[in-house]
GUKOLKOL-672141 format. One line per 2 residues: their letters; for each residue x, y, z of N, C-alpha, C. Coordinates in steps of 0.001 Angstrom, whole numbers. Example, Ala and Ser with C-alpha at 12.3 -4.5 7.8 and 13.67 -1.06 7.14 Angstrom:
% residues 2
as> 13190/-5690/7800/12300/-4500/7800/13200/-3300/7800 | 12850/-2250/7080/13670/-1060/7140/12900/30/7870
***
This chain:
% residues 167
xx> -114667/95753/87065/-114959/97125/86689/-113639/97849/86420 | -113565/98829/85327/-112049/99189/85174/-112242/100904/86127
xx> -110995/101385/85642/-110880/102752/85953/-110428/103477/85857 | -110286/104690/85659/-109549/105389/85481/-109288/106632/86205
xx> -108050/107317/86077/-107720/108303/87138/-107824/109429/86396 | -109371/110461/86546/-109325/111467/86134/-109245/112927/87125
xx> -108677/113798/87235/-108335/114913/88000/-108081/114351/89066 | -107193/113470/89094/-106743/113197/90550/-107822/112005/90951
xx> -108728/112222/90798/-109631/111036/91323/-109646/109808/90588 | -109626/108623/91014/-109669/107424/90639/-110877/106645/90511
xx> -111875/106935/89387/-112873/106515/89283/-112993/105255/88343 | -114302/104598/88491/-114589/103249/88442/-115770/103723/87042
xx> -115745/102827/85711/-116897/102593/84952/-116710/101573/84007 | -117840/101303/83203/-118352/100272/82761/-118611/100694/81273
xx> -117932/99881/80293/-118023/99937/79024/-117105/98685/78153 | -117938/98832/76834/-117572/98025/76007/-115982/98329/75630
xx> -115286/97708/75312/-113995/97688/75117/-113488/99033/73941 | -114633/99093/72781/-114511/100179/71605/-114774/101613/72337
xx> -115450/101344/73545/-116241/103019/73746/-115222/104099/74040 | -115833/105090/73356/-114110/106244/73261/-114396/106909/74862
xx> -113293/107270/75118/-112627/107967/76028/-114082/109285/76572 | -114081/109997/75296/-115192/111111/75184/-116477/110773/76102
xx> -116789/109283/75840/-117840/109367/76332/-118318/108815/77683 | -117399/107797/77876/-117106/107561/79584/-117127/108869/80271
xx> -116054/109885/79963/-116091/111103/80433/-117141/111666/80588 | -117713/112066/80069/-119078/112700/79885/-120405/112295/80474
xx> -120713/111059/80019/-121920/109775/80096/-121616/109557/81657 | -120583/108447/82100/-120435/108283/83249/-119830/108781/84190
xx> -118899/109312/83859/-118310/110183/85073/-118928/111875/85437 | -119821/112531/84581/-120436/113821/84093/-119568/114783/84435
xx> -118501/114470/83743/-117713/115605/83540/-118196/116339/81928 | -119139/117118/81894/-119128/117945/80424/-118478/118981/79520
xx> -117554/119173/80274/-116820/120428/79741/-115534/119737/78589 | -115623/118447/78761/-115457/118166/77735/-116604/117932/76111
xx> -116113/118094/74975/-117331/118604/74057/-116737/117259/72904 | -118293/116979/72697/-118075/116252/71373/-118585/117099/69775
xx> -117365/117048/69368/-117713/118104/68119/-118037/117385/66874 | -117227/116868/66173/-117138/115550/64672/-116918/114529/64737
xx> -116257/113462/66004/-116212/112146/66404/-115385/111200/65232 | -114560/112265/64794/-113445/111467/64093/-112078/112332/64528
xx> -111880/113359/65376/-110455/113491/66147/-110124/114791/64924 | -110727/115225/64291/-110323/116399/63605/-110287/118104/64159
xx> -111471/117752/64654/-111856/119148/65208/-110880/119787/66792 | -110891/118150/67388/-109676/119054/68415/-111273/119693/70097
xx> -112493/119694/69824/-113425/119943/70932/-113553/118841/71531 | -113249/117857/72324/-113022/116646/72843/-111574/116634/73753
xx> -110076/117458/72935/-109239/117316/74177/-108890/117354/75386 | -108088/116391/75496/-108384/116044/77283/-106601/115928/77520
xx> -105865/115985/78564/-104303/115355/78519/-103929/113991/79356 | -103616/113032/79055/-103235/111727/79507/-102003/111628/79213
xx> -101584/111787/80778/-100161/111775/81026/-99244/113244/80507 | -100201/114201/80775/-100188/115475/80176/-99897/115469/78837
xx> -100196/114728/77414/-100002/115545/76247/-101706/114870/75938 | -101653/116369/75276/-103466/116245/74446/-103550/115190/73965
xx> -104728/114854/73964/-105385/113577/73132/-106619/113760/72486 | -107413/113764/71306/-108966/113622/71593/-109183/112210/71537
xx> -110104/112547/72796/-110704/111611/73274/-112345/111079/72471 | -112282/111672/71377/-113668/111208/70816/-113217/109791/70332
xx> -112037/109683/69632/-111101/108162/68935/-110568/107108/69933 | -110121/107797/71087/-109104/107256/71893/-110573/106396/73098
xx> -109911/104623/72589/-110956/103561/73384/-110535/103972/74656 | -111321/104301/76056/-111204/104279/77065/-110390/103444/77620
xx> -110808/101620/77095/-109828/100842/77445/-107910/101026/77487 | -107872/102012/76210/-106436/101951/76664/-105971/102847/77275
xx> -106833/103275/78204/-105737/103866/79393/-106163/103044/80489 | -104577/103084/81320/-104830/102301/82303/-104972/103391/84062
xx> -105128/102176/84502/-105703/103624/86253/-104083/104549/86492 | -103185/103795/85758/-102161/104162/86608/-101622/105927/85916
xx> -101825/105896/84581/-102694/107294/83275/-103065/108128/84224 | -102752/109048/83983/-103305/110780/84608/-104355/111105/83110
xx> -105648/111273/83508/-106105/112111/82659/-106573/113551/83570 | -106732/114421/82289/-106839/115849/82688/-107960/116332/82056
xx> -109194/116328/82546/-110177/117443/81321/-109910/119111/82044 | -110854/120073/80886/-110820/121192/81658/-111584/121246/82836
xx> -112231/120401/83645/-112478/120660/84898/-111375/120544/85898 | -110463/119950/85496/-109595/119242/86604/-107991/120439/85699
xx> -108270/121305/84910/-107712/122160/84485/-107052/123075/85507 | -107943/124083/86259/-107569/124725/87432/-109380/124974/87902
xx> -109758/124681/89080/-111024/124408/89751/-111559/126163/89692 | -110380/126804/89514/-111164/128584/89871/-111017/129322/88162
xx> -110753/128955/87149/-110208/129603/86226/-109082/130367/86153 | -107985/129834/86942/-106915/130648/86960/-105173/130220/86663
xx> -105919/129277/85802/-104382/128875/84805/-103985/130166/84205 | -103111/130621/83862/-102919/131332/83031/-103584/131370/81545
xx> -103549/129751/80659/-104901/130067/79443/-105362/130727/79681 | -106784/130031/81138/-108099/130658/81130/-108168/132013/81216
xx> -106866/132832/81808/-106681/133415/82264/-106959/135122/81156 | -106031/134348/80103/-105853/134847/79089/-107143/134757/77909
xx> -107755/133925/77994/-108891/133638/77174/-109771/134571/77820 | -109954/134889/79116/-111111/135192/79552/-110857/137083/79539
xx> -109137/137469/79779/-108734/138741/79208/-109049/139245/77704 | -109049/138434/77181/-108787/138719/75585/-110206/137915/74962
xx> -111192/138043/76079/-112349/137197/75101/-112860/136450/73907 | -111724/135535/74229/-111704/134971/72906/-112848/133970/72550
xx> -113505/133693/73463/-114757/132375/72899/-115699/133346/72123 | -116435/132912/71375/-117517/133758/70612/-118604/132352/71297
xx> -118812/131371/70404/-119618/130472/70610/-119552/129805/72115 | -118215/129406/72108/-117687/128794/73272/-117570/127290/72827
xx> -118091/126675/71870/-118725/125371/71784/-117034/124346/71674 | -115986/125164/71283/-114583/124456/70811/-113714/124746/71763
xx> -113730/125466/72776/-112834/126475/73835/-112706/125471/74877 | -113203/123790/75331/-112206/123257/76006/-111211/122711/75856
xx> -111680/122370/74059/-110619/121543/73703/-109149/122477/73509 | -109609/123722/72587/-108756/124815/72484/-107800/125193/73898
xx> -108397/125220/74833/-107688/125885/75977/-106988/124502/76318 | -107120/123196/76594/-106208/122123/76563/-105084/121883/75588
xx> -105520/122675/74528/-104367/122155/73686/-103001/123239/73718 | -103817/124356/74053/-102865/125575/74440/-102389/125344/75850
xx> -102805/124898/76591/-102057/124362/77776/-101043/123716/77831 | -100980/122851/77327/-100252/121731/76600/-98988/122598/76038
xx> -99290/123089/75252/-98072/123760/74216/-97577/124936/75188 | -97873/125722/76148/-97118/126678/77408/-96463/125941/78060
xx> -97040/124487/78436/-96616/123829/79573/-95276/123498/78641 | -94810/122984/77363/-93827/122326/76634/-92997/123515/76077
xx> -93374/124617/75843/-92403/125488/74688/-93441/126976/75430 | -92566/127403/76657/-93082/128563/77391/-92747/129734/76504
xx> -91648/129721/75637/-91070/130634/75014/-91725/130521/73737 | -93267/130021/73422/-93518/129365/72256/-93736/130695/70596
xx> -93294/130425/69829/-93298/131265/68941/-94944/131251/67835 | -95127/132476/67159/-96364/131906/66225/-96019/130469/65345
xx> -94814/130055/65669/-94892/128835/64603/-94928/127750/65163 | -95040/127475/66452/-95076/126880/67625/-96685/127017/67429
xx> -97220/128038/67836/-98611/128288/67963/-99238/127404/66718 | -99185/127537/65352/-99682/127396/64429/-99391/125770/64438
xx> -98149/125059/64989/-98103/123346/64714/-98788/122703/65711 | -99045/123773/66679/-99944/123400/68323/-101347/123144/67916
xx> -101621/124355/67204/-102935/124592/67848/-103938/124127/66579 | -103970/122984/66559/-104474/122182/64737/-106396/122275/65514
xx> -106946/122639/66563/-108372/122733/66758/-108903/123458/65789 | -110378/123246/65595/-111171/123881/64814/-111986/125036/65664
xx> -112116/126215/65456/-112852/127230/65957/-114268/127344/64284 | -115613/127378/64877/-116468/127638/63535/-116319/129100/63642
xx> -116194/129630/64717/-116016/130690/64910/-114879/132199/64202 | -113793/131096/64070/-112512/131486/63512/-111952/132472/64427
xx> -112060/132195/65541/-111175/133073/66797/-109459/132959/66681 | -109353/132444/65663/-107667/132196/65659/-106926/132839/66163
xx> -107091/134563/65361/-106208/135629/66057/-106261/135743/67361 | -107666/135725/68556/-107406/135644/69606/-107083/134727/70007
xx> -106859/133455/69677/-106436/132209/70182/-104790/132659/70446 | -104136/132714/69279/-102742/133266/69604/-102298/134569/70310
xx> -103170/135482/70112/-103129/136338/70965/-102943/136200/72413 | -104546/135109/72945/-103929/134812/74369/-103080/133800/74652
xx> -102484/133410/73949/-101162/132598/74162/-99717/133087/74332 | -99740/134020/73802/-98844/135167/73595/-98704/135966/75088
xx> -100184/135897/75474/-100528/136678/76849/-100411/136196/77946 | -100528/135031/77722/-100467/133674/78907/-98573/133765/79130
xx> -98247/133486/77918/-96553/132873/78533/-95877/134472/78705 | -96666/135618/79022/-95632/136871/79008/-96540/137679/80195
xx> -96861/136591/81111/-97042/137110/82757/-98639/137612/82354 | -99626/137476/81554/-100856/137759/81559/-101499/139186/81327
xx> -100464/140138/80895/-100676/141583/80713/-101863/141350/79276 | -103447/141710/79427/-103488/141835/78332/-103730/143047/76999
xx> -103190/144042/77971/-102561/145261/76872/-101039/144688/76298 | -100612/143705/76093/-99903/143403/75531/-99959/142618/74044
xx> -101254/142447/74576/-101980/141775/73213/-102435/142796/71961 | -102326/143859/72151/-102573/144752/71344/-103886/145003/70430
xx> -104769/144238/71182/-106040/144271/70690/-106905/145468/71278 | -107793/145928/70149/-108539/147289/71428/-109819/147026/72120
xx> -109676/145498/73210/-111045/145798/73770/-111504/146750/74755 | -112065/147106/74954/-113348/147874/75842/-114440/147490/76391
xx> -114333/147550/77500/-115733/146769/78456/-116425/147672/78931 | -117258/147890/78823/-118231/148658/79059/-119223/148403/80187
xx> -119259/148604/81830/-119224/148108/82691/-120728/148582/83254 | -121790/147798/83383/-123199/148517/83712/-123755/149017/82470
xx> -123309/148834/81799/-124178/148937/80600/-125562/148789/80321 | -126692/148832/79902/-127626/148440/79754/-128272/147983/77960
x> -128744/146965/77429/-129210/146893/76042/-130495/147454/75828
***
């Protein structure tokens, strides 16, 4: 039986040698917060980090990672939502759908964790995910917000929450 070491845990499963990464994750281990979006590695809703740099895992055969591989989905991200991303995503509401936002928030993880000082052109070679949504501007926005201590009146966007509201 092989295995692999995901969030710290060292788990055990069973698959054909081709089966991608995506779906061990998901299928056998039920971690879901990883997402299968187009299953050809374009879209970027599938990233996961092995050995901390992104990967999608919809392409990537399970087989080649070995136990000794750190993988990372967004569960094993931060257990309370309080990376700074989430942190920032969840300030600056950036999911509309939500359906692309684990892979998105992994890949922006990724790029804080490497280039803290990261610039929009940094942002723009980082962040190749697909939103159907087209949240882009807030995508960089909370990235912007994340590596500059989490203020998100700094983002210069005008949200308003409207607290008890009723529809």
């Amino acid at each position: 039986m092989a295995k692999l070491n995901v969030n710290g845990v060292v788990r055990a499963f069973e698959a054909e040698a081709d089966t991608p990464l995506l779906w061990v994750i998901r299928e056998q281990l039920a971690l879901t917060g990883t997402k299968y979006g187009c299953g050809v590695a374009q879209c970027g809703a599938c990233t996961v980090h092995i050995d901390g740099q992104p990967v999608r895992s919809c392409v990537y055969p399970a087989s080649a990672v070995t136990p000794e591989q750190k993988i990372v989905t967004i569960e094993g991200l931060s257990s309370d939502g309080s990376h700074p991303i989430q942190k920032a995503w969840a300030a600056l509401d950036v999911p509309q759908c939500g359906f692309c936002q684990s892979g998105m928030i992994m890949a922006a993880a990724a790029l804080v964790r490497d280039k803290p000082q990261c610039t929009d052109a940094d942002i723009d070679a980082a962040m190749t995910n697909i939103c159907r949504c087209g949240t882009y501007n807030r995508v960089r926005k909370a990235i912007h917000v994340a590596v500059r201590g989490g203020d998100p009146a700094a983002a210069g966007l005008a949200i308003e929450r409207i607290e008890g509201s009723k529809a």
